[in-house]
N, C-alpha and C positions, 0 to 999 in steps of 0.2 A: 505328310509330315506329322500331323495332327497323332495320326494312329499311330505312326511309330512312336512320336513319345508317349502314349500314352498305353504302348504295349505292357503288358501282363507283365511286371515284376515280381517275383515270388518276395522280395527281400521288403516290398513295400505294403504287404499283409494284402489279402483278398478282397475284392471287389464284392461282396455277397450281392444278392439284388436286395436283401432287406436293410443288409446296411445303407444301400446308395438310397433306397426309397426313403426310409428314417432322416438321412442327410441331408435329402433334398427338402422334405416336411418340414424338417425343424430348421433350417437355411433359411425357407418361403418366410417361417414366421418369424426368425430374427428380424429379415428385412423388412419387412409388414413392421417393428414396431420400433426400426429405425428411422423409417419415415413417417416425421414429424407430418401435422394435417397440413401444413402450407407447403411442402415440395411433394410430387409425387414421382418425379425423376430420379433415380437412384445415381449417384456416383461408385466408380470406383473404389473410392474408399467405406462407401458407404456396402458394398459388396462383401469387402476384405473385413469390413466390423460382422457382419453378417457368418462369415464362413467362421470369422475367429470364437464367437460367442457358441457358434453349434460346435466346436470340435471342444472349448472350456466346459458344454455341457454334459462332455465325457468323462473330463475329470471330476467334475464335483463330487459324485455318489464315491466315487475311487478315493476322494480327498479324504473324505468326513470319515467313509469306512475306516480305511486306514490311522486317520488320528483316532479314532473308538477302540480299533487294534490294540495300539499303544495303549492306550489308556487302561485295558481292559490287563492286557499281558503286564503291561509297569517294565518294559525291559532297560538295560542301561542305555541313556541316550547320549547323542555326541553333540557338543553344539561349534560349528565352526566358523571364528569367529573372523573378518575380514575385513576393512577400509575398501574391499573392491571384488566386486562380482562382473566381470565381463562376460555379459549372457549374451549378447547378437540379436536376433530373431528369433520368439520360440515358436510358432506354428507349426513350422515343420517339426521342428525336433521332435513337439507334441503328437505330432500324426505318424512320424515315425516309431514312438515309441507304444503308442496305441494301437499300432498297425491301422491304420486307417486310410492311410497317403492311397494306394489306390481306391478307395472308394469314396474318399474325396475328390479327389482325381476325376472320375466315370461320373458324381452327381455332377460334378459345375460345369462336364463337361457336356451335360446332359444340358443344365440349364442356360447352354451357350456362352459358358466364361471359360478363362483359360487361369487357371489357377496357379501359375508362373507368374505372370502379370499383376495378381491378388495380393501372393506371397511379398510379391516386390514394392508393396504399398507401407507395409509395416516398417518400425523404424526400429535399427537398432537400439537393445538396452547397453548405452556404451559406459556403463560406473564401472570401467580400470582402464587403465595402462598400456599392459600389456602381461608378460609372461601369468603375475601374480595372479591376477584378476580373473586372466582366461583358467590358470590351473583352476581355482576355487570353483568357477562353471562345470570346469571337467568332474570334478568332487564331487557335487551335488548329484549328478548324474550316475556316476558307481554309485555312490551310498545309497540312494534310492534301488538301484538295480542292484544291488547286493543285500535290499531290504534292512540294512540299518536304520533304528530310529533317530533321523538325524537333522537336524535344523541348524542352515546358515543366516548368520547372521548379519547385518551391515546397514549403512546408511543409505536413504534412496534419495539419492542429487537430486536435485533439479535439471541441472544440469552436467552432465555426463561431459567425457574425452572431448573435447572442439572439434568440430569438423576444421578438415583441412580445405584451403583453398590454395592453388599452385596457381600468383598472379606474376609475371614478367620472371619467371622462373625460380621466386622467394617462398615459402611457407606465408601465408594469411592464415592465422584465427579467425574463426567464425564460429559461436556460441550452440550447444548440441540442443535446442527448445525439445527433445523429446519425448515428454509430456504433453505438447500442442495440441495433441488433436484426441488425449485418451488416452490411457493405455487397459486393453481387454483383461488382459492377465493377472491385474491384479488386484486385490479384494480388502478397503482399509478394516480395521477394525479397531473403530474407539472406544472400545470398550476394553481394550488392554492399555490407555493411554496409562503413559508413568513420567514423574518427575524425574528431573537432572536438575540437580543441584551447580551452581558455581560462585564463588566469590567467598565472601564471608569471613567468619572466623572462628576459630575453635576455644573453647571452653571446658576446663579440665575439671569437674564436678564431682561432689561424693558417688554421686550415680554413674559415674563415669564419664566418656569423652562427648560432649555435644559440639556437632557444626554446625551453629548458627549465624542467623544473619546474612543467608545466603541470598544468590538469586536464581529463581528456578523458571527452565524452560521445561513445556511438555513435549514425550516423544508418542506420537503417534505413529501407530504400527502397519506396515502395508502389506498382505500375503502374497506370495506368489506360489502356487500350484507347481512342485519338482517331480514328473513321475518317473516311475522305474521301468526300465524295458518290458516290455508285454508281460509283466508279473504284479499289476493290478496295484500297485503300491504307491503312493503317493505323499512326498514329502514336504515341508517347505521350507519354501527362504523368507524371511520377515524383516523387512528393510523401515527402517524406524527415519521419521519427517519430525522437523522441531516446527512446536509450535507455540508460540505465546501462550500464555494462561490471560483468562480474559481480565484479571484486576492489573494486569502487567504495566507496571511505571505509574498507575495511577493511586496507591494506596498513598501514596507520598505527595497528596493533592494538590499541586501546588498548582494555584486558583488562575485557570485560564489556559491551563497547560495541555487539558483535555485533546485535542487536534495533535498538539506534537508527542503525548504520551499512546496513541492507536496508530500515528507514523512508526514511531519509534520499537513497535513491536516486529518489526521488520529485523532490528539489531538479534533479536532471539531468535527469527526465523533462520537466520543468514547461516543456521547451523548447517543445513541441510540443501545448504542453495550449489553448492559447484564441489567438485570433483577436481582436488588438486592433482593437477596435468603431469607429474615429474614422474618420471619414471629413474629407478638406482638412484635417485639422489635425494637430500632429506633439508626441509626449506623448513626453517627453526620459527613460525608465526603462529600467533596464539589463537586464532582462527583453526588452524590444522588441532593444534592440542583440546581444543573444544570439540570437534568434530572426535577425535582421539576417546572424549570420558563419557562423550555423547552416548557413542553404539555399547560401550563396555556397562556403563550404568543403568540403561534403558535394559541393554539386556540380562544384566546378571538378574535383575529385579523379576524379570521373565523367568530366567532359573531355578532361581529359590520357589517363586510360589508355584510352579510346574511341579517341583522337589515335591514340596508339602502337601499339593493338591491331590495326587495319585498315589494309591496306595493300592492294588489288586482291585479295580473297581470300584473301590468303597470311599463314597462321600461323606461318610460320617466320621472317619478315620483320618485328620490331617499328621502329618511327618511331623515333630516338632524337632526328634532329636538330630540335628546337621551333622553330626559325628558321622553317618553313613553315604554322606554327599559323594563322597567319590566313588562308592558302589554303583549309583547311579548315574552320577555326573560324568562326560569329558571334557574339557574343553581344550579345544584346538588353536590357538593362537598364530596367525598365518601371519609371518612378519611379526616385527615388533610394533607396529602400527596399534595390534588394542593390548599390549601391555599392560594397560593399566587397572586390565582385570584381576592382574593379581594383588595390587594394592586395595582395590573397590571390594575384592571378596574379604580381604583379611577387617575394611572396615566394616561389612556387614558384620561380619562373625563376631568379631568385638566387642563394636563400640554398640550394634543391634541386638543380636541373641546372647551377647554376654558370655562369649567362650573365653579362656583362657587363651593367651599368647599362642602357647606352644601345642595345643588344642589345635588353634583358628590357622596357625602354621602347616599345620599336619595335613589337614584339607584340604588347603591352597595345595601345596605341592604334589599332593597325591592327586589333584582333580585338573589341574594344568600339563600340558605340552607346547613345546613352542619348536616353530618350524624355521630355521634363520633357510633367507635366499639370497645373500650377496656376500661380498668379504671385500667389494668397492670400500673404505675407508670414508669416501662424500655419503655414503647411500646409507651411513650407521648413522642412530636415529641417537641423538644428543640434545635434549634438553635445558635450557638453562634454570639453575635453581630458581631465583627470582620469578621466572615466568609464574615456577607452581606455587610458590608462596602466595602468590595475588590472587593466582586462578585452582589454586587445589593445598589449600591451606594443611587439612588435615592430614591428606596422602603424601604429603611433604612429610608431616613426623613420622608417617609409618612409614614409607621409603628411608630415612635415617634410624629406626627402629632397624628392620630387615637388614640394614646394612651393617648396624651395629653390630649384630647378633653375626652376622656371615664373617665380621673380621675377626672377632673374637675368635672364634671357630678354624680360619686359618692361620693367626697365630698360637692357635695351640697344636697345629697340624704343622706349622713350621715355624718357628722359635726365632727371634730376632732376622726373619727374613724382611725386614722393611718395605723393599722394592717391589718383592708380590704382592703387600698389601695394596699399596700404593699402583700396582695396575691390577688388581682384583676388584679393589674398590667400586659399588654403584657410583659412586660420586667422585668426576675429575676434577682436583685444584687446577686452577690455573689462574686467570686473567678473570674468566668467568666462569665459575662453579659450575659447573654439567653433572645430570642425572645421564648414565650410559644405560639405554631401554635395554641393549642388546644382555647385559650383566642384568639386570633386575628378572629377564627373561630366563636365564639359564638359573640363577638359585632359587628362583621360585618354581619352577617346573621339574618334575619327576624324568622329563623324556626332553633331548634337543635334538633335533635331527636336521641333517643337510638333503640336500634335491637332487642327487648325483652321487654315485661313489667317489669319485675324486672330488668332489665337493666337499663332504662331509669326514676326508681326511686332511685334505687343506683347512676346514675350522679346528682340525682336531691339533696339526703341526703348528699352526700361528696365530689366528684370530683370538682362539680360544684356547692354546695350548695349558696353561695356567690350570682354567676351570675342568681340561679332560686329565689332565693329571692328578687333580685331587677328586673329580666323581666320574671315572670313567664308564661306570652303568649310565649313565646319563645319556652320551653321546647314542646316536644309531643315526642310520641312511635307511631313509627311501625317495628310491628314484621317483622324479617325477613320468604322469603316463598321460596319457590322452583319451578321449572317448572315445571307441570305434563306433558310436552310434550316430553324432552330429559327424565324424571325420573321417569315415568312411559309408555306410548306407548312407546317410542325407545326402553329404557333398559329393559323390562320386557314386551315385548307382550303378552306372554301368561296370566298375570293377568288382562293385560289390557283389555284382550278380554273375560277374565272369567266375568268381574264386567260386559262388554257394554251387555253383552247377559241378564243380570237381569235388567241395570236400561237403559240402552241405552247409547248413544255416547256422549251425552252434557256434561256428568260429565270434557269430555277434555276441556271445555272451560269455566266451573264453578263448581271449584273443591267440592264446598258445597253438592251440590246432592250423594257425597260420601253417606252423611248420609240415604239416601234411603235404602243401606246397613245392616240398625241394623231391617229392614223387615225379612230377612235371616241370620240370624244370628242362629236360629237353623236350617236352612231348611239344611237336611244329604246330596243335591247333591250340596249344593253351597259350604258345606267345607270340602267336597271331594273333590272338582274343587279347591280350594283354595290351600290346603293339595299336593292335585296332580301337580298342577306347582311347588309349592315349589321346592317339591323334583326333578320334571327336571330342575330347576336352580340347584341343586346342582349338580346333576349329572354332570351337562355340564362345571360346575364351576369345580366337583373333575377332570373330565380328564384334561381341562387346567390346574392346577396344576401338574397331572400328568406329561403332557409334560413338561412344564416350568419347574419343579424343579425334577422331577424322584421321588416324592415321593406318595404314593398311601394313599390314605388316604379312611379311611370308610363314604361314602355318609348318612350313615342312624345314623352318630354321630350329635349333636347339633356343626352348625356351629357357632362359637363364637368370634364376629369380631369387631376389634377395630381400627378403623383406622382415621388417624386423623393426623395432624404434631406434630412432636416429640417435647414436652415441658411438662415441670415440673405439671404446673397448669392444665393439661391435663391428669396426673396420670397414666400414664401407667404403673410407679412402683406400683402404687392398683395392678394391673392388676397381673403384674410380683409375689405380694404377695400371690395373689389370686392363681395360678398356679402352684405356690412349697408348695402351703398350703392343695391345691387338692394332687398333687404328692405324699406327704409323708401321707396323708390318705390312698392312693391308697397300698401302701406300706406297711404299718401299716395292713390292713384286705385285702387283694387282691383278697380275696375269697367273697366279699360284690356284691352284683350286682349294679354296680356303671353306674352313666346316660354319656356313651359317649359323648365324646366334642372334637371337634378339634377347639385349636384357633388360630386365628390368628390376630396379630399386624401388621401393616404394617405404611408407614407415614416416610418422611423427615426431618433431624435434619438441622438447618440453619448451614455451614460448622462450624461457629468460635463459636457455641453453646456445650463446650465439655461436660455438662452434660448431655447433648441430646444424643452426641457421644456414653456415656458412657452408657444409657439406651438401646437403639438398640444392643450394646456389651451385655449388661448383658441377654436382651429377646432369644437374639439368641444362648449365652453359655445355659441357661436353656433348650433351645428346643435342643442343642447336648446329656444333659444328660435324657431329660424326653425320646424323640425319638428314643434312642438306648437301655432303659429297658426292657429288653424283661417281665419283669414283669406286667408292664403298660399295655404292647401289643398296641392295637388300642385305646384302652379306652380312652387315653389322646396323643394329639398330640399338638404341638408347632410350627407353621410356621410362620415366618417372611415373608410378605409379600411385594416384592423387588419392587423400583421406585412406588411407589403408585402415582395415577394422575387420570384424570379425567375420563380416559379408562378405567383403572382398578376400577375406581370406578363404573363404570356402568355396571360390571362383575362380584363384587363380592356383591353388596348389595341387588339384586333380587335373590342371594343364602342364603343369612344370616338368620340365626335365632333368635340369640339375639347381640344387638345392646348396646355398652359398652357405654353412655356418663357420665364420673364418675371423671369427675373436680369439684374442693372446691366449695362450694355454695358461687356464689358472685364474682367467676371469667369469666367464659365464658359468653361473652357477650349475644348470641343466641346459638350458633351452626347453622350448617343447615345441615351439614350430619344427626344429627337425626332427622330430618326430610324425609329425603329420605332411611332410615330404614323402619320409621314407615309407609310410601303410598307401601313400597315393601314387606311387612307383614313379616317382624322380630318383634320381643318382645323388649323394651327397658328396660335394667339394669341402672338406672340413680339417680343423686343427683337431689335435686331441685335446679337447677342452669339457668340458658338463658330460652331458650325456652322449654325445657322441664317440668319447670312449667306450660305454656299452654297447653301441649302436654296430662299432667296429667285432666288439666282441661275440655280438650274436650273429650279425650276416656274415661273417668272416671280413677281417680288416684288404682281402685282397680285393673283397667288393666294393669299398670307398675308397673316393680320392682324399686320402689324408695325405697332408704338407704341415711343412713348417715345423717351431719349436717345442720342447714336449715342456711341463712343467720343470722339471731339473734345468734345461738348456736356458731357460727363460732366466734362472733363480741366478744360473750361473754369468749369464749378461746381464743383469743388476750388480753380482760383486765385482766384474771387471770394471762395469762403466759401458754403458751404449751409448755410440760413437755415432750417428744418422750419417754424420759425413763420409764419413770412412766407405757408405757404402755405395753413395750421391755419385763419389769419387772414381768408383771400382766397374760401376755396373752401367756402361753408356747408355741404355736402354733406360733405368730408372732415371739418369740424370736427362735426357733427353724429356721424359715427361714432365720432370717437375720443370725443368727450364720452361715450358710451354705452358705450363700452369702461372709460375711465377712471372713469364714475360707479358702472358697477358692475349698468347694465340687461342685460348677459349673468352676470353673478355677483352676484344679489339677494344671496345669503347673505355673500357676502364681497365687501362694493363695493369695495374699494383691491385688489384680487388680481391685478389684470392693472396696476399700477402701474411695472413695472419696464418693461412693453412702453413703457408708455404712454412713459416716460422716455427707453427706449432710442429710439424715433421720436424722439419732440419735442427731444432734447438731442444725443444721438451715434447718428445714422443713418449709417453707413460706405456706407451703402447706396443710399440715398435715396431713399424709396417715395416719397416723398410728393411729388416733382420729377415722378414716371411717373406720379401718379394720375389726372391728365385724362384723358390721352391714351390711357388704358386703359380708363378708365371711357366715353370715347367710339369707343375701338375693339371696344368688345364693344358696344355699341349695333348701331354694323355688323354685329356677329356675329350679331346676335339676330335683325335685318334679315332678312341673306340667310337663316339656318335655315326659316326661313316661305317659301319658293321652295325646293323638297324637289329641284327637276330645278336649277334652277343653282345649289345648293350639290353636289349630285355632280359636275354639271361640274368644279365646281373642283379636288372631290376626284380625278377622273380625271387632272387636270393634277398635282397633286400626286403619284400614284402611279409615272405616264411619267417624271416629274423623278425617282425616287430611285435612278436607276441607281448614279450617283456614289458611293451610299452603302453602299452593299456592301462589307464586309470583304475581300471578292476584290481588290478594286479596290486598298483597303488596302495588301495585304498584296504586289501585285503591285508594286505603287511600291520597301516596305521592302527587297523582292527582288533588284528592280533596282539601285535608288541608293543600299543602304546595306551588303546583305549581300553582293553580288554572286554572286547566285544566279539562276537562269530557270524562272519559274512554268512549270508544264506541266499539261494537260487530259488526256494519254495515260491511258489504264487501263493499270496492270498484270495480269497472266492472274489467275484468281481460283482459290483452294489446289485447285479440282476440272480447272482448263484444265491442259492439258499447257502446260509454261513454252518 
């Protein structure tokens, strides 16, 4: 067993013997100077520090080169800016993209470790969410492998995503310590430390605008090494920590207060302490908006003297004049989360170098793009004025500035139009005064783009119809894409290496050659190879399960996987319908020869989301009663699948067979999990909704199971009125479930417990499952169908894997390059720190 996994991969770069001997050398002496003089026993972990510090000592020379590159060449850089990097584990990635993995592999296994075991000691970096956080991971990775000069930027939690705990079938928070024990990867440097300013007040002076009287925290910088696929290049992310300044609370001596003025430096550090958990929805606390001016101020400051410092190699040559900032500057604005670098730049320009208005305007806009990901109405990021007046005095004027200037501007574009001023406006009247991020986003940025074709023509028809009618250059799409580097070679080698052996290796670094693929599409040994990995990702997926939860589940059932973060518009109540609509069929004829399924849901409710609460309640009371019928037997199983994250996702979606994304058409912006379904050859069950509308359009829409409403059908049950009843009434089947929901036959002990579901269906569905229930409950029928045909369900899947060219991060990020940074992706390797340059 040993030898078969550790058979000869092409896809996982060569075992040389000098590289495993080098590995092993430099391995010996990590560990040699991990043990401290009083253990001489090694741990575990103390292994996994060991393997991780010899494979970080590959990047370094690749690091420093690389920024020398830069520096030397002065090219345009991108900086991308973010609230949330959802990285996972990087070791492997690291080994992967070094080629290294098998010759790390061959040394530890040489020094009698098993480096599975190693890898599985690190701890996830969990700073996002979900969608947002993972895209900007996937990001760093093209930009690097397309050798852009490019640095992300964000804040580095303390404490990251909560682990989940699933106790008497509820969500438990439990705090993510994952910094406890170190983290290898990344490198402080305080010597870039920089102030952030907050409080204060502003002072309008001959000399211009001063804010004083502030109170300032430091941001302290942390590196993380990004490299690019075997093309020697290396980028980074720089996640900024706040820290007190050492006179902090004590200038203001007040006599004895010493003890509670070095407690109290805790209130500054708090910048940097946790990772607000929501995902789509926007929690108005002044805590978030500090974290908000935190990453945007530390980094602009980073910007500018980067600007001024390079000039064609030459140190004696600083930039002074900013007028060329957007030659060389991008910045990317992911969400409207750091916003407020478009007011923070227009203060430097200002009120710092003393540009003119319409000067310091010209910059911003020219050097800004902004990426909107939702059209949720809860998830748009509103402000209240007062908050910035206490906490951002001066960006308060220039926010009312910018906005001044924008309505003038539209009422000279349309004349006694009152009503477009009044929804154009940065600022909503009401009850309480709001700053709208999303508006201050689009007139300050050159470029808006949506994550999805249908996406980014739903901001263009209603969110933002207003603003694409007066700058229609503005608007553009780019689909979101994935990396096939963590999401197929890493998580899935064995497919990875079934596809290189028909078209060869390039497909890893231009995902399009997938399509070579539909050559073999009948050939009997390529979807037997296809067929044949699946089922050892399952296998290997049913024993972890096994272990992890003691439950045994049948490998050769359809694994049926939905995972995703727990919210409404994400429908996992379909799902939950879907599965007590199976179960009482099963019940009903028991003696039918019914298509095995084991499903499983898995995915994070934000704590204070308690419909979310209440859905993970309801999945997991179902799978107590579907799991313990001895009727069902194996046929049907229910698993909850605990702390979903970026790990688990790279475990269970090279297992999966069909791939649930079955949100209201018009909600999910893209997705990108179904995307990394469809390159690990699951079947997608899907609405036309995000990206799965292209997803339909490159395998052919005859290869998904698409159901349900399309955006129009949806638009036009809003003006009639959605009726839940009507359908309660109509369809025995669905009323039969919910009656068994609402009577309390999954919660014997507490029959009214699932009462608020019950209500939120039948009363205010925003959503409207019960409009998708047919048409889902008969497009899995089909599913079940074709699973019993093992050769033309691969087929399909083959067609599915050729289609996911498009879906590549590459592809991505080669578009952002072109049409919004004006930058030019490149494949060249640079020389590697051992080639003569």
């Amino acid at each position: 067993l040993a030898l078969d996994k550790r058979k000869q991969i092409s896809v996982r770069g060569l075992a040389g013997v000098e590289n495993v001997t080098d590995l092993k050398t430099n391995f010996n002496r990590h560990l040699h100077f991990t043990l401290v003089k009083d253990r001489n026993v090694a741990t575990k972990r103390d292994y996994y520090f060991a393997l991780a510090n010899t494979v970080r000592d590959y990047l370094v020379g690749r690091w420093i080169r690389t920024q020398q590159h830069y520096y030397e060449k002065d090219p345009k850089r991108v900086y991308y800016l973010s609230l949330e990097f959802y990285m996972g584990r990087t070791l492997q990635n690291t080994m992967v993209n070094l080629a290294l993995e098998n010759a790390c592999d061959e040394a530890t296994y040489q020094l009698g470790l098993d480096m599975e075991e190693l890898q599985d000691i690190e701890e996830d970096a969990g700073l996002g969410n979900g969608g947002l956080g993972r895209l900007a991971a996937c990001f760093l990775d093209s930009m690097a492998s397309l050798g852009l000069a490019a640095y992300g930027y964000g804040i580095r939690y303390e404490f990251g995503i909560f682990n989940q705990k699933i106790v008497d079938g509820w969500q438990v928070e439990e705090a993510d310590d994952w910094l406890r024990y170190g983290n290898p990867w990344e490198k402080a440097r305080p010597e870039y430390m920089r102030p952030v300013h907050f409080y204060g007040r502003v002072e309008h002076t001959a000399d211009g605008v001063k804010w004083v009287d502030t109170q300032v925290v430091l941001a302290l910088p942390y590196d993380t090494p990004v490299p690019g696929y075997r093309n020697n290049i290396v980028n980074t992310m720089r996640l900024w920590s706040a820290k007190a300044p050492c006179d902090f609370n004590l200038k203001d001596f007040n006599v004895g207060g010493y003890i509670q003025a070095v407690l109290d430096r805790n209130l500054a550090e708090n910048i940097s302490r946790v990772l607000y958990p929501n995902d789509n929805f926007f929690e108005g606390k002044e805590l978030r908006l500090k974290q908000e001016y935190f990453v945007v101020a530390a980094t602009l400051q980073d910007i500018v003297r980067r600007f001024k410092a390079s000039k064609f190699g030459s140190t004696e040559f600083v930039r002074l004049d900013l007028s060329s900032l957007p030659d060389k500057v991008a910045i990317q604005l992911n969400d409207t989360h750091p916003a407020m670098a478009i007011p923070e730049l227009m203060r430097i320009l200002v009120d710092v170098e003393k540009l003119t208005w319409e000067k310091a305007w010209d910059i911003v806009v020219r050097t800004c793009a902004y990426t909107n990901h939702t059209v949720l109405p809860e998830a748009l990021e509103r402000w209240p004025v007062d908050l910035f007046h206490n906490l951002l005095p001066r960006h308060l004027e220039i926010i009312y500035e910018i906005n001044r200037r924008h309505l003038e501007r539209i009422t000279k574009l349309y004349p006694g139009d009152l009503d477009r001023l009044r929804r154009m406006s940065l600022i909503e009247e009401g009850d309480i005064k709001k700053i709208n991020m999303a508006h201050l986003c689009i007139v300050g940025s050159h470029a808006v783009n949506g994550v999805a074709r249908i996406h980014s023509e739903i901001i263009k028809d209603t969110v933002f119809k207003d603003f694409y009618e007066t700058d229609p250059e503005k608007f553009q799409n780019k689909t979101n894409g994935i990396t096939p580097r963590r999401w197929l070679v890493m998580c899935n080698p064995g497919l990875a290496e079934v596809i290189a052996e028909r078209i060869g290796e390039d497909y890893i670094r231009d995902l399009d050659q997938l399509k070579k693929l539909l050559d073999f599409v009948d050939d009997d040994s390529f979807i037997q190879d296809v067929a044949k990995v699946k089922q050892e990702n399952k296998m290997k997926f049913a024993a972890y399960l096994e272990e992890q939860y003691k439950m045994k589940i049948n490998p050769n059932s359809m694994f049926d996987v939905h995972v995703k973060r727990i919210h409404e518009y994400k429908r996992q109540l379909l799902n939950c319908l879907h599965i007590i609509t199976l179960y009482n069929r099963i019940k009903k004829e028991p003696n039918k020869s019914w298509t095995p399924r084991t499903i499983m849901i898995g995915g994070k409710a934000a704590p204070g989301y308690h419909t979310a609460k209440m859905i993970i309640k309801l999945i997991t009371s179902i799978g107590d009663i579907v799991n313990n019928d001895p009727v069902v037997g194996d046929r049907l199983k229910v698993i909850y699948l605990e702390n979903y994250r970026v790990t688990l996702a790279e475990k269970v979606i090279p297992a999966s067979d069909l791939s649930e994304q079955i949100s209201t058409a018009g909600t999910e912006a893209s997705g990108t999990g179904n995307m990394k379904f469809m390159l690990n050859g699951a079947l997608t069950i899907g609405t036309m909704d995000g990206a799965n509308v292209e997803m339909a359009e490159e395998a052919g829409e005859e290869n998904l199971f698409i159901f349900g409403m399309r955006v129009p059908d949806v638009e036009a049950l809003d003006k009639k009125g959605y009726d839940a009843a009507s359908y309660y009434r109509r369809i025995p089947e669905l009323k039969q479930a919910m009656d068994q929901i609402s009577g309390g036959f999954f919660s014997p002990s507490q029959p009214d417990l699932f009462k608020d579901l019950v209500n939120m269906l039948m009363n205010h569905d925003r959503f409207k499952v019960f409009a998708d229930y047919e048409d889902y409950i008969q497009c899995q029928e089909k599913v079940s169908a074709l699973y019993k045909d093992p050769k033309e369900w691969t087929k399909m899947v083959i067609h599915n894997i050729a289609g996911c060219g498009k879906f590549s991060s590459d592809r991505t990020i080669s578009q952002y390059a072109r049409e919004i940074w004006g930058m030019e992706p490149s494949l060249e390797k640079i020389p590697a720190p051992d080639d003569p340059r």
